[in-house]
C-alpha positions in Angstrom: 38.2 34.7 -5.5 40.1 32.1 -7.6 39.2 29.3 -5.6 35.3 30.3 -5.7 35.5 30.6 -9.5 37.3 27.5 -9.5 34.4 25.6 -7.8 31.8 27.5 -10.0 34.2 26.1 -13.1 33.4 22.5 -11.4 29.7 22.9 -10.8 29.3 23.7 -14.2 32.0 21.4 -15.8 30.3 18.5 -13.5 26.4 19.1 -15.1 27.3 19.3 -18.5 29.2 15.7 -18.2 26.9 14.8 -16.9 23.7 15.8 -19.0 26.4 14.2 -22.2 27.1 11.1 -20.2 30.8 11.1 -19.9 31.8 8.0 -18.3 32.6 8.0 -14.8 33.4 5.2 -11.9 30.4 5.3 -9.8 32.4 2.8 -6.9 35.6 5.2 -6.7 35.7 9.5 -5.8 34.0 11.7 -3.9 30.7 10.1 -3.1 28.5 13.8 -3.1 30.3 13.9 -6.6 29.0 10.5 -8.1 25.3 11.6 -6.6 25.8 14.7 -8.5 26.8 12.9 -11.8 23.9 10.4 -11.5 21.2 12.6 -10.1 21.1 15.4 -12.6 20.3 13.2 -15.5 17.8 11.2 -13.4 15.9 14.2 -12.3 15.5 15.7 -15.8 14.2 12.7 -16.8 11.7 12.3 -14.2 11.2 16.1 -15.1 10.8 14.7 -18.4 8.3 12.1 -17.6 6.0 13.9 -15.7 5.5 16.4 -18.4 3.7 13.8 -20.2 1.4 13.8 -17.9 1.1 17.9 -17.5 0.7 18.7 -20.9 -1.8 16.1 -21.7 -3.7 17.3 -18.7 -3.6 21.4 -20.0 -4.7 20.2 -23.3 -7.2 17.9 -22.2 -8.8 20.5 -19.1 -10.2 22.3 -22.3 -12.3 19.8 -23.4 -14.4 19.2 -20.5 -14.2 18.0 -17.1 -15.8 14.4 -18.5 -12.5 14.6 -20.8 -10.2 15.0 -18.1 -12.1 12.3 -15.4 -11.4 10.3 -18.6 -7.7 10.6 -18.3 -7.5 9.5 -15.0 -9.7 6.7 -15.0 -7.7 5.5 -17.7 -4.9 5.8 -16.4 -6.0 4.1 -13.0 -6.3 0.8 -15.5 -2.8 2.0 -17.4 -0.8 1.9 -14.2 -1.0 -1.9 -13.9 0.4 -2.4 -17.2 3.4 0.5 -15.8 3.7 -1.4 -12.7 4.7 -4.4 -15.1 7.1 -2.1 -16.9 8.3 -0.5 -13.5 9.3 -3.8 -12.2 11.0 -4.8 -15.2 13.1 -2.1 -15.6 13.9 -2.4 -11.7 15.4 -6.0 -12.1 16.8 -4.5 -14.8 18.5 -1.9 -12.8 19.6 -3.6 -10.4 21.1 -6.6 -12.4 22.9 -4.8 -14.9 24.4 -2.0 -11.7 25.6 -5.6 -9.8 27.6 -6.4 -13.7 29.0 -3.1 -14.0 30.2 -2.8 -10.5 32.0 -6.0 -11.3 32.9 -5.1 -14.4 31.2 -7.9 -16.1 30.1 -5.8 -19.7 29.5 -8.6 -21.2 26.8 -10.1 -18.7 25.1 -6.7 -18.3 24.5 -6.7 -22.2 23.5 -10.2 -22.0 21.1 -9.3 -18.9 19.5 -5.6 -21.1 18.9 -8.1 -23.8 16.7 -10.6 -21.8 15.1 -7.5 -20.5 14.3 -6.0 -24.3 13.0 -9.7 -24.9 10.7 -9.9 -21.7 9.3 -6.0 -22.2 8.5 -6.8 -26.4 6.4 -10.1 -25.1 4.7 -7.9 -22.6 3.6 -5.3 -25.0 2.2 -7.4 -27.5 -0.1 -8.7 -24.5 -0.9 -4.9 -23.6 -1.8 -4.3 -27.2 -4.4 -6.9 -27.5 -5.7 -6.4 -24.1 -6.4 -2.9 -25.0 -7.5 -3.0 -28.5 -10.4 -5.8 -27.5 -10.9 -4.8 -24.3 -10.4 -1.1 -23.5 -13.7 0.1 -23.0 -14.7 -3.0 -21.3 -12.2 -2.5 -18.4 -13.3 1.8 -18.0 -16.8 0.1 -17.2 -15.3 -2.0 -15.4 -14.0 0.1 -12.4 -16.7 2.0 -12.4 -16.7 5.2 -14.4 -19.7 7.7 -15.1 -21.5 7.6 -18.1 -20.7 10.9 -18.7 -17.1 9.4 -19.2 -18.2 6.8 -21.2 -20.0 8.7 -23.7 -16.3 11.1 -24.7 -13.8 8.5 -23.5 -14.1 5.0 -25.2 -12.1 5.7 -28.2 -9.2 7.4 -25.6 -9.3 4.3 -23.4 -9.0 2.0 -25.8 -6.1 3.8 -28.0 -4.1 4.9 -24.7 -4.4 1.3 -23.2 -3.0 -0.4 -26.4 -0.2 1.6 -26.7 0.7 0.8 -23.1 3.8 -1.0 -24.5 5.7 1.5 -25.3 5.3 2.4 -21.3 7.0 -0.8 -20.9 10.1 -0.5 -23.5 10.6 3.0 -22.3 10.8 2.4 -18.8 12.5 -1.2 -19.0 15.2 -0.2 -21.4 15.8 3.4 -19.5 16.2 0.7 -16.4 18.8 -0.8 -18.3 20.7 2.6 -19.0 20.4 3.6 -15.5 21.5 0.5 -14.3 24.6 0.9 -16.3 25.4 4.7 -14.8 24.4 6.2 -18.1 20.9 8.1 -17.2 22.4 10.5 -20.0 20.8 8.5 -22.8 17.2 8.2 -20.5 17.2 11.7 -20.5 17.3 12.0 -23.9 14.7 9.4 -24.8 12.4 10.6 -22.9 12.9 14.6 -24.1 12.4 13.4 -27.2 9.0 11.7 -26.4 7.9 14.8 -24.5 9.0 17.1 -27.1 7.2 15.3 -29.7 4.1 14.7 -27.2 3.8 18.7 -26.8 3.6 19.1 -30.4 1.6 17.1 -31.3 -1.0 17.1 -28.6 -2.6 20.1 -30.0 -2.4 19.0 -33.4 -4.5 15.7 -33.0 -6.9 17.1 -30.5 -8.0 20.8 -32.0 -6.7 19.6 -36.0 -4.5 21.3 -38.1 -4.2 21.6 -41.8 -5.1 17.9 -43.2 -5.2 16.6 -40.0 -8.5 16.9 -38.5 -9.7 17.2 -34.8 -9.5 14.1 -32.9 -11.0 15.5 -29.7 -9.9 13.2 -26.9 -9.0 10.3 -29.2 -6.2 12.5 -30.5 -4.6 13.1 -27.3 -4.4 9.0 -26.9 -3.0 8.7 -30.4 0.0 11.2 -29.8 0.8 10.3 -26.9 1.7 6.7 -28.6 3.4 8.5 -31.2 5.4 10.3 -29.6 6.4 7.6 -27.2 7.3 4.9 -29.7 9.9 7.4 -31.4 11.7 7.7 -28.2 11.5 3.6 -28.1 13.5 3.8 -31.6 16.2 6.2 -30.5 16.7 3.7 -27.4 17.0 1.2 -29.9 19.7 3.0 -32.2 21.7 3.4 -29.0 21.8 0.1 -27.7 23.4 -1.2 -31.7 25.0 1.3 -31.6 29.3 1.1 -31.2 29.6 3.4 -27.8 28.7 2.9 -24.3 29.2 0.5 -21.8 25.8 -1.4 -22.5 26.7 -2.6 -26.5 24.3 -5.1 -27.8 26.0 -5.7 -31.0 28.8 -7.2 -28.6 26.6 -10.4 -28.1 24.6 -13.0 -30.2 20.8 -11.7 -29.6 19.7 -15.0 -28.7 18.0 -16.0 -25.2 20.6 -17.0 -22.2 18.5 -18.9 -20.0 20.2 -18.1 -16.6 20.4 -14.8 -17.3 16.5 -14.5 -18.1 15.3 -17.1 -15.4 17.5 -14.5 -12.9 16.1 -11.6 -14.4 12.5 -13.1 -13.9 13.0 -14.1 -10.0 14.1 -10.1 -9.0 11.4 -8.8 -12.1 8.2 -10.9 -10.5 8.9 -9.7 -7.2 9.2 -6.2 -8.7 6.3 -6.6 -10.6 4.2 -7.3 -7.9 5.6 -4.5 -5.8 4.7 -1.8 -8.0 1.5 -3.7 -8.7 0.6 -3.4 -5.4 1.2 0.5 -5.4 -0.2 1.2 -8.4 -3.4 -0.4 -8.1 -4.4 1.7 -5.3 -4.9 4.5 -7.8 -7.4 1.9 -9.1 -8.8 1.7 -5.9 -8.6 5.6 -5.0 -10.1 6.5 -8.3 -12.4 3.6 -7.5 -13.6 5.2 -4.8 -14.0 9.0 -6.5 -16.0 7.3 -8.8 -19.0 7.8 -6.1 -18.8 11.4 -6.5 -19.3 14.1 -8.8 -16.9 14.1 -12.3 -16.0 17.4 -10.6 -14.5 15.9 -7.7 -12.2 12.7 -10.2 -11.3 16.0 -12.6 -9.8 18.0 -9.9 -8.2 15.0 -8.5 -6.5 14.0 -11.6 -4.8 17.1 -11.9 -3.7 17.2 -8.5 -2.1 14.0 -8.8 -1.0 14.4 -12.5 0.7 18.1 -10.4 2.0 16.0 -7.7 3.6 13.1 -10.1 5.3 16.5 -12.1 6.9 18.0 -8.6 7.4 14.6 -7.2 8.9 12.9 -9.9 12.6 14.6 -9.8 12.7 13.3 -5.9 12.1 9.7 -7.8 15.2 10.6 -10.1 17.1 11.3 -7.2 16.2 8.0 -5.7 17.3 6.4 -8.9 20.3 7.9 -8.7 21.2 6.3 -5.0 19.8 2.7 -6.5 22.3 2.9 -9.0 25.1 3.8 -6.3 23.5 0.9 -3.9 24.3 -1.6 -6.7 27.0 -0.7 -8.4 29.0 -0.6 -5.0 27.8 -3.8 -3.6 28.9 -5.3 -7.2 32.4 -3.7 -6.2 32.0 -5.1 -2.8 31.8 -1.7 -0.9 29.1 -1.8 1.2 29.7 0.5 3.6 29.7 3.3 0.5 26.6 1.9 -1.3 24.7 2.8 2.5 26.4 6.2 2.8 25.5 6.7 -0.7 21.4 6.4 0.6 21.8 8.5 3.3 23.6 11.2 1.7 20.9 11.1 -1.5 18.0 10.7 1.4 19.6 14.1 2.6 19.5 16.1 -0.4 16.1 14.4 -1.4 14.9 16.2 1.9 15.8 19.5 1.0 14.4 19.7 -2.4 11.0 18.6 -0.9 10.6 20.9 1.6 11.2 23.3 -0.6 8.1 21.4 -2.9 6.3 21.4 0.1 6.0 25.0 0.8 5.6 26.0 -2.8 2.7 23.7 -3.1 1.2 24.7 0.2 1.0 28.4 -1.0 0.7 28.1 -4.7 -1.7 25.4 -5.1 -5.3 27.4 -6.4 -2.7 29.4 -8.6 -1.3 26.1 -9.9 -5.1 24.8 -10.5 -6.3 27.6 -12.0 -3.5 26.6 -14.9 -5.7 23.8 -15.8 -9.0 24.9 -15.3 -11.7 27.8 -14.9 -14.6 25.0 -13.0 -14.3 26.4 -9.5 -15.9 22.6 -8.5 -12.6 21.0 -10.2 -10.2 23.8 -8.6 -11.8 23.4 -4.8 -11.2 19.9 -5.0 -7.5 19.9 -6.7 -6.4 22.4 -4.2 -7.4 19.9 -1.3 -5.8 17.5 -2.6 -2.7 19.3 -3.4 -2.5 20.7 -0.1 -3.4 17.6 2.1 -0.8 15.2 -0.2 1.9 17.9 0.3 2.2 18.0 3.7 3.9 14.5 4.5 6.1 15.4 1.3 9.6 15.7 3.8 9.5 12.1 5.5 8.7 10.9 1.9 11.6 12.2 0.8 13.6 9.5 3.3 11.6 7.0 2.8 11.5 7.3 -1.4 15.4 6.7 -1.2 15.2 3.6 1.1 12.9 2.1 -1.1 14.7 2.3 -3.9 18.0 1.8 -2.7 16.7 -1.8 -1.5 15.4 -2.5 -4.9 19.0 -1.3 -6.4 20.3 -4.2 -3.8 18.3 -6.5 -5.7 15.6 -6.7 -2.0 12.8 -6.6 -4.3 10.8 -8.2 -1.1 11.0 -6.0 1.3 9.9 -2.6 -0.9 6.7 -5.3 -1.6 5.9 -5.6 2.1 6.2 -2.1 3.1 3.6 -1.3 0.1 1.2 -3.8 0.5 1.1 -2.5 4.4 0.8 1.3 3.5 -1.1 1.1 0.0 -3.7 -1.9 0.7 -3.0 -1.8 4.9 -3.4 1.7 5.3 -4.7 3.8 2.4 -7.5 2.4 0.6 -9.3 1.3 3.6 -9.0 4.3 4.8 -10.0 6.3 1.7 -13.4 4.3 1.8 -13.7 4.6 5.8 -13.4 8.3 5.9 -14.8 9.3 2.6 -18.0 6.9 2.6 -18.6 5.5 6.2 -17.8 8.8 7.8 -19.5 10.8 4.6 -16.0 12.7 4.3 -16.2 12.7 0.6 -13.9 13.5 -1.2 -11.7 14.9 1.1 -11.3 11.3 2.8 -9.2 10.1 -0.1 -6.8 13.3 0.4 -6.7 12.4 3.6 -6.0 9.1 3.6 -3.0 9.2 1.1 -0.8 11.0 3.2 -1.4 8.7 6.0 -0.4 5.7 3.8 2.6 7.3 2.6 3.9 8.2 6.2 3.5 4.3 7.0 5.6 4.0 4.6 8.6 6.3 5.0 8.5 5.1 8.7 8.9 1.5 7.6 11.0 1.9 5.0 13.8 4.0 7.2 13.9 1.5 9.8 13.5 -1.7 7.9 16.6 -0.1 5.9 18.7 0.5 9.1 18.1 -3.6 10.4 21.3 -4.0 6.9 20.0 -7.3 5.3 20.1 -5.5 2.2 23.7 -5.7 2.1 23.6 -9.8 1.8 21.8 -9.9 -1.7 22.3 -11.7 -4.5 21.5 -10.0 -7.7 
């Protein structure tokens, strides 16, 4: 009995360091320890993120399903501008991990602060894009008129304000790439808290403030985003923490940024490639009813909230790639994959089968349209069931992009996204008059292309040889 309540004193001593971020050597210990440490705060703040997306999604479903197609067609033009920010804060990562694991503070600071610089340039290009632009590009890829009637003044708001996409992701890189996913967390919970609130407010009015309608949903959003930008902000002057940037001039340090710019581009156009094919899926729902782009933006926007803790996780053996490669432990940076690829597999199936059963229930917490519930539940259902090889191939991905491989992750998505999936989606949906149900189809497919490519490609080891 002692030694059990002695674990249970451990288990609970180990998540509260490391929800506060107590400093700990992520290239020494117990390897299932440092995933532990990592993971937690990485998963809530995946958890985090894709509560954005559910609660704007609940309060949105009441306003129509033109409202809601609205949301995701936005979003299939928002998640070019994230790919930007994703592969940012990916160099990022994997820079500053490579400093830290050779205890170089100094040059990770100097490497966050070409990042901040690189992420504000972007932004101020997302802001004009989308202020001048916004309803332009939701013609553009091809939504109804029904959604261009009630979602012009959404688009345009929710595209300009993309930015703060960027700075959250990019400078959250830079925390995780440092082994402190404490202060992401944070950041990010108090966005969402902030989004919750005032969701409601800005869309139904309250008091003063009057009702926004769809707008309003755009605009808090923003809000609520750019606070959790500032706090990032106070925490990187601030006097704690490994990553300091009051410890260095703020100017630019041209190796550092011309470095950070090689791994970035790569990354850039890696998670281009995969997010675009949202574009080109929603591109493709665009033929049929607002019913059938409604129901599958809340399946996704229900698949990106169970899924995106699995991404934390994968974070979390990124981290571990880099930071032991930086110590020149190799060997331990691919036991820590393997071992996160493990525990990523449980917590999936586990996904899997909740999803499987639960999924009209989980619809019918969005929306009373049967139409928009038929189709989220196909999707839900068809999208879950490769959900257990992802989990494998999720970790390799990112545990080459922690290595500083930013090519390889590229090839294996332009094969399954723009290979596999989208000509798929429009073969079965369109040329075999699948419908819909072609594009749930076809998304699973893609994804298993992917986990099968990324396991094996990770076994050949040239990983393990890259400069970062």
């Amino acid at each position: 009995m002692p030694a059990e309540s002695s674990n249970n004193s451990h288990f609970w001593t180990d998540i509260r360091d490391a929800i506060a971020g107590k400093h700990h050597d992520y290239t020494q210990g117990r390897l299932s320890r440092s995933i532990f440490l990592l993971a937690i705060p990485m998963v809530l703040e995946m958890f985090m993120q894709s509560i954005f997306a559910v609660a704007d999604a609940f309060f949105v479903a009441k306003l129509g399903a033109a409202a809601v197609a609205t949301v995701g067609f936005s979003e299939s033009i928002i998640v070019i501008f994230l790919a930007v920010s994703l592969g940012l804060g990916m160099g990022t990562t994997a820079m500053i991990a490579r400093r830290i694991g050779e205890k170089d503070l100094t040059g990770a600071a100097i490497t966050g602060l070409q990042a901040i610089y690189l992420g504000l340039l972007c932004s101020l290009g997302i802001l004009v894009i989308g202020s001048f632009f916004g309803a332009d590009l939701l013609r553009l890829i091809g939504a109804p008129e029904d959604v261009m009637e009630v979602g012009t003044g959404f688009a345009t708001h929710i595209i300009a304000g993309s930015g703060t996409i960027t700075m959250l992701f990019l400078i959250n890189g830079a925390f995780r790439g440092a082994g402190n996913p404490a202060i992401a967390l944070r950041a990010l919970a108090i966005a969402n808290l902030l989004n919750v609130v005032l969701d409601p407010v800005f869309i139904f009015g309250w008091g003063p403030i009057p009702a926004m309608g769809l707008t309003g949903a755009a605009i808090a959003t923003n809000v609520a985003r750019s606070i959790g930008v500032l706090y990032q902000f106070s925490v990187l002057f601030g006097n704690k923490g490994d990553l300091n940037l009051r410890s260095i001039p703020l100017q630019i340090d041209p190796r550092a940024m011309h470095r950070l710019i090689q791994i970035s581009s790569v990354g850039i156009f890696q998670f281009l490639v995969a997010m675009t094919s949202f574009t080109g899926l929603m591109w493709v729902m665009g033929r049929f009813p607002s019913e059938a782009s409604a129901g599958f933006t809340i399946a996704i926007r229900v698949i990106l909230f169970v899924i995106l803790p699995a991404w934390g996780m994968s974070n979390a053996a990124a981290t571990l790639v880099g930071q032991n490669l930086g110590a020149g432990r190799a060997n331990r940076a691919e036991e820590a994959a393997w071992t996160t690829a493990k525990y990523n597999f449980r917590f999936l199936a586990i996904v899997s089968i909740i999803l499987l059963v639960g999924a009209e229930t989980i619809m019918r917490l969005f929306t009373s349209e049967a139409a928009v519930i038929d189709y989220g539940v196909s999707c839900l259902r068809w999208v879950c069931s490769i959900y257990v090889l992802m989990a494998y191939g999720m970790v390799m991905v990112q545990s080459f992009n922690g290595a500083g491989d930013t090519t390889t992750p590229t090839y294996i998505n332009l094969l399954s996204h723009w290979g596999v999936k989208i000509p798929l989606a429009w073969f079965l949906s369109v040329s075999l008059a699948m419908g819909p149900k072609g594009v749930f189809i076809a998304i699973p497919v893609g994804e298993l292309v992917a986990a099968v490519a990324g396991i094996y490609l990770f076994r050949q080891g040239k990983w393990k040889h890259t400069q970062a």
